[in-house]
C-alpha angles and dihedrals in degrees: 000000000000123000135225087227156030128201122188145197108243113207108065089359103069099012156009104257092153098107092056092042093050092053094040094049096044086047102056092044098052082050091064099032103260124155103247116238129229110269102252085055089064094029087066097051080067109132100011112094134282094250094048091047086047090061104044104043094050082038095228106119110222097013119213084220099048103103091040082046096057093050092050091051086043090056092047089041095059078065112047113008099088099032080055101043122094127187105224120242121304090348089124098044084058091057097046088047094052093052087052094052094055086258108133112221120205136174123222111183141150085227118098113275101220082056087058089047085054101048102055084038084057106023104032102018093226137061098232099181125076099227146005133202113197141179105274078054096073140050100212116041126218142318069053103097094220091106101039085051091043092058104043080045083055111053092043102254147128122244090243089066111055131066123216122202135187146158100231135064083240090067091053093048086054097055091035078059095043094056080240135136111254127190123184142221123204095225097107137057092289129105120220083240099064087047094054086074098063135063113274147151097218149331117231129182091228145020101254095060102084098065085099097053090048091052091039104126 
């Protein structure tokens, strides 16, 4: 089948945002007197929230400092985190390729929706996708699927025609959720392995590779 859209994940999906999370995490941690982390240890907290990453990271589950935490990481984060975001390789001349072609394109992140905004205006120069839902849109985050559905409700469609794809295990439960396809890309923290138990499409190694499920007739 083809679909009449396609919603994706934005950190690690559409782009390299590593770098700018790395600096905004340690240096929230080391603000509040935190023992920093090795990198892989953050860089797996990638694509959950900030609250959840907080405590984990710091491994005090519901941490007293979370909240002060997160607007400390949101302040950092003003700074660094676009500067310090890439989109990787032919990922927006897909996007513009699927518009032309009649294919919506969405974004559906935990990440602030304004930063997404930010980062195709300065990396890219243009804003190639015709909505995004982000995190300050919802009440409940991923693996919830209020966002997922938002943003199907709001580009008019039925859940049998959209696609949505992500890089981590909490973007296929939220299409599982959703009652939506899912396909994934191994350019995040997840294994293929830990994909193959939930429902998906397909698993690509990276992002441009699913042009030709999207146009499959």
């Amino acid at each position: 089948m083809s679909y009449k859209a396609v919603i994706f994940d934005f950190d690690l999906t559409l782009a390299d945002s590593s770098k700018g999370i790395l600096i905004c995490f340690k240096h929230t941690l080391d603000a509040f007197g935190y023992s920093i982390p090795d990198d892989r240890t953050i860089y797996n907290t990638i694509g959950l929230t900030l609250l959840d990453a907080f405590d984990i990271l710091t491994g005090i589950p519901d941490n007293p400092q979370r909240e002060e935490m997160r607007a400390e990481y949101v302040k950092k984060a003003d700074e660094e985190m676009v500067k310090n975001t890439f989109f990787y390789d032919g990922v927006i001349d897909m996007l513009e390729q699927f518009r032309s072609r009649g294919v919506r394109v969405g974004v559906c992140s935990t990440k602030f929706r304004y930063r997404i905004v930010q980062s195709f205006e300065r990396q890219a120069g243009c804003l190639p996708v015709d909505l995004i839902i982000g995190g300050e849109d919802v009440i409940n985050a991923k693996p919830d699927p209020q966002g997922l559905l938002a943003c199907i409700e709001k580009l008019g469609l039925d859940r049998s025609e959209v696609l949505y794809v992500g890089d981590n295990i909490v973007d296929a439960q939220t299409a599982q959720r959703a009652g939506v396809d899912f396909t994934a890309v191994l350019t995040g923290s997840t294994a293929k392995d830990e994909f193959l138990a939930l429902p998906h499409r397909c698993i690509v190694d990276k992002l441009t590779d699913i042009a030709a499920l999207v146009y499959k007739e």
